[in-house]
C-alpha positions in Angstrom: 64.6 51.5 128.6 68.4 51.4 128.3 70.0 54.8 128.7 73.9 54.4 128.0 76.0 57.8 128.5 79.3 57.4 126.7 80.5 61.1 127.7 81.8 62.8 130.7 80.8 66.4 129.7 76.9 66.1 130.7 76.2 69.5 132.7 74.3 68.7 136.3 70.9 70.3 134.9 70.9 67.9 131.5 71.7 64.8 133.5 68.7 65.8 136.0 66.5 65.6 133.3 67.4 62.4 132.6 67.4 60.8 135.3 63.9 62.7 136.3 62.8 60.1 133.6 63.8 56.9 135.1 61.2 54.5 136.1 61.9 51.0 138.3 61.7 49.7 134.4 64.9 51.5 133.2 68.6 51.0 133.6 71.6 53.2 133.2 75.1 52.1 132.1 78.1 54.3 131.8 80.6 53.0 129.3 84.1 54.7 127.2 84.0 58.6 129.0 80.7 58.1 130.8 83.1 56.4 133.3 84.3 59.6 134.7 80.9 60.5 135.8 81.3 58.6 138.8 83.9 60.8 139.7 82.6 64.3 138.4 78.5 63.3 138.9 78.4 61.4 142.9 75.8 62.7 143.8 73.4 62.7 140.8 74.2 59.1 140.6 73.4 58.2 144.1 69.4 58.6 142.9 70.1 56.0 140.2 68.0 52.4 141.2 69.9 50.3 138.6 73.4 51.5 137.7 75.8 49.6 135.9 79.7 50.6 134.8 82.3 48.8 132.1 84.7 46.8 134.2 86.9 47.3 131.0 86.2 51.0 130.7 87.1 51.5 134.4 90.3 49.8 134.3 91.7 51.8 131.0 90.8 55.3 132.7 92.6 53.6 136.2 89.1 53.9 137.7 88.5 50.3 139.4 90.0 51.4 142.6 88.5 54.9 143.1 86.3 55.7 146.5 83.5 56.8 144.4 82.8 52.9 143.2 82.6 51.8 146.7 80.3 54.9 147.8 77.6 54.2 144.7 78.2 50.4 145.0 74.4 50.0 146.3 73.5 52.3 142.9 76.6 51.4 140.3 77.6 47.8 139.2 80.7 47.0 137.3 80.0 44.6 134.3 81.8 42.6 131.4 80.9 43.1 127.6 78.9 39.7 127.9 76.8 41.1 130.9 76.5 44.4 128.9 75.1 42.3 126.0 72.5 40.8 128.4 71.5 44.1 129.7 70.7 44.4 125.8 68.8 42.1 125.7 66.1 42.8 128.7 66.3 46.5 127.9 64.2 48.1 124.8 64.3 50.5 123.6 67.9 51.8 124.5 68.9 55.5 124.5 72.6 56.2 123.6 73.8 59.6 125.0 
């Protein structure tokens, strides 16, 4: 499964639950305001096996040189809209949040 967060106002606790539900299978990608979770969720992420972030999201929010992207780098992977469109394709169902 695909889970895609779009928002940056997910509380520790409902974030938990999702990624409680994460198999080797499933992949996360932050995109638009799920961007600023790397900077407000660290830690949370840190647990996350496949991890990818919008190269264009992070550069409009002045993200792409934050310490955060280095710390989860083993976890979080920026990507392009055509990688993004590949993670599309490998990953069904997908689960917008």
């Amino acid at each position: 499964m695909l889970y895609t967060f779009s928002n940056a106002q997910y509380s520790a606790t409902e974030l938990q639950r999702y990624f409680a539900q994460l198999t080797e299978q499933d992949a996360v990608v932050l995109w638009g305001d799920g961007v600023l979770l790397m900077v407000k969720q660290v830690a949370l992420l840190q647990h996350v096996k496949k991890g990818y972030v919008m190269q264009e999201d992070l550069i409009a929010r002045q993200l792409q040189q934050h310490p955060n992207l280095t710390l989860l780098k083993d976890h979080i992977q920026p990507i392009n809209m055509t990688q993004f469109v590949t993670l599309t394709e490998q990953y069904s169902p997908q689960f917008a949040l």
